[in-house]
N, C-alpha and C positions, 0 to 999 in steps of 0.2 A: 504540307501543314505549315501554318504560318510563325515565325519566331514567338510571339509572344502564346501560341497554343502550345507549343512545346517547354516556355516556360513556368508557363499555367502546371503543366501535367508534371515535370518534374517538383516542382514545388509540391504537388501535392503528394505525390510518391515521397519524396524527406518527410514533411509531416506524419504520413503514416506510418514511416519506418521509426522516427523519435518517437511518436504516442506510443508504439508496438512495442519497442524495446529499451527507451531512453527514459521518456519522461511522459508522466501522466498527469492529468487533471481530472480531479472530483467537487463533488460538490457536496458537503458535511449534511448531512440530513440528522437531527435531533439533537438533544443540549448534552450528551454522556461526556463529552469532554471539555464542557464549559468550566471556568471563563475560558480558558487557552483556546479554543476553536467553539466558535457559535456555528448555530443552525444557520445554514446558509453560505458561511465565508465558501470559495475556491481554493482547493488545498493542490499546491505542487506536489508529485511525488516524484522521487527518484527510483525508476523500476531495476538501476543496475547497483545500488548500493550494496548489495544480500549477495549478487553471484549474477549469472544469467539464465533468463528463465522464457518459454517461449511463452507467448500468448497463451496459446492453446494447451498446454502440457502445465498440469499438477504438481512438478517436480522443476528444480533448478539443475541445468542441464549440467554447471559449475557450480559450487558455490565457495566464496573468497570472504566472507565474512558471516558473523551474527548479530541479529540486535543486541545491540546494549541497553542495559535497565534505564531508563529514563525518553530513550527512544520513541517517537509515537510513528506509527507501525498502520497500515492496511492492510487486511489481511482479509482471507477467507472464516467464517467461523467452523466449528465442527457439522455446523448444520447448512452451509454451505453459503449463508448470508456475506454480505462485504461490510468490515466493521474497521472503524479508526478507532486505535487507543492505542495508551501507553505501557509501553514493555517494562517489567515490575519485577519479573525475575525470569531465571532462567535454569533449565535443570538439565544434567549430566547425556538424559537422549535427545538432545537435541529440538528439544519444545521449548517453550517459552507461558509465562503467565502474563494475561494482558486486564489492563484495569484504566477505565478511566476517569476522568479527573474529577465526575460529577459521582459520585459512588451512589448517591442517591438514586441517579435517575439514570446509572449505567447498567447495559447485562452485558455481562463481560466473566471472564474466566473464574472469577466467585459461582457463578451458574452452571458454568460447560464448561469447567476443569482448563486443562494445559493443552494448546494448538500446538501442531509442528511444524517449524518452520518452515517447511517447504511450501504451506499455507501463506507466507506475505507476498505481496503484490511489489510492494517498496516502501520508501522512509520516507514519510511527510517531511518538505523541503521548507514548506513555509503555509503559512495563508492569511 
């Protein structure tokens, strides 16, 4: 195999192992958090902020931290959907209520109550 084929393949082996465990990229679909994140931007996330958590597993294998109120957060809904919004409180088992910016035109934990944490993905890093 030639040097730059085994370049190629490790390169793409690091990307999958950052997307898998380090860092994600989405892409914001609807206005729930407008102005701060419009329909469309690319949002970085950080999937090791929260603890560590596999892909595939529903649960944080560690967990080293919690969102803090103000935090804007991906997460799973209770109904299984992927939802960006902002962490607004937090309560004693370990859930959190997420709300975001556009209240208008957000369905978010006013609808479907308090997520558990073990539901986020990671912490919006930027977009």
């Amino acid at each position: 195999m030639g040097g730059w084929k085994k370049a190629f393949i490790l390169a793409l082996v690091i990307a999958l192992i950052l997307k898998l465990f380090f860092f994600d990229f989405i892409v914001a679909q609807g206005d729930s958090m407008e102005p701060a994140i419009k329909n469309g931007n690319v949002l970085i996330i950080s999937r090791l902020r929260y603890g560590l958590r596999l892909p595939w597993k529903q649960k944080y294998i560690i967990r080293w931290a919690q969102p803090k109120v103000g935090e804007v957060v991906v997460f799973y809904t209770p109904m299984g959907e992927l939802a960006v919004k902002r962490c607004v409180e937090l309560t004693e088992r370990g859930n959190f209520y997420a709300q975001g910016d556009n209240s208008v035109a957000s369905y978010d934990s006013r609808s479907y109550g308090s997520i558990p944490a073990d539901n986020i993905i990671g912490k919006v890093l930027g977009y």
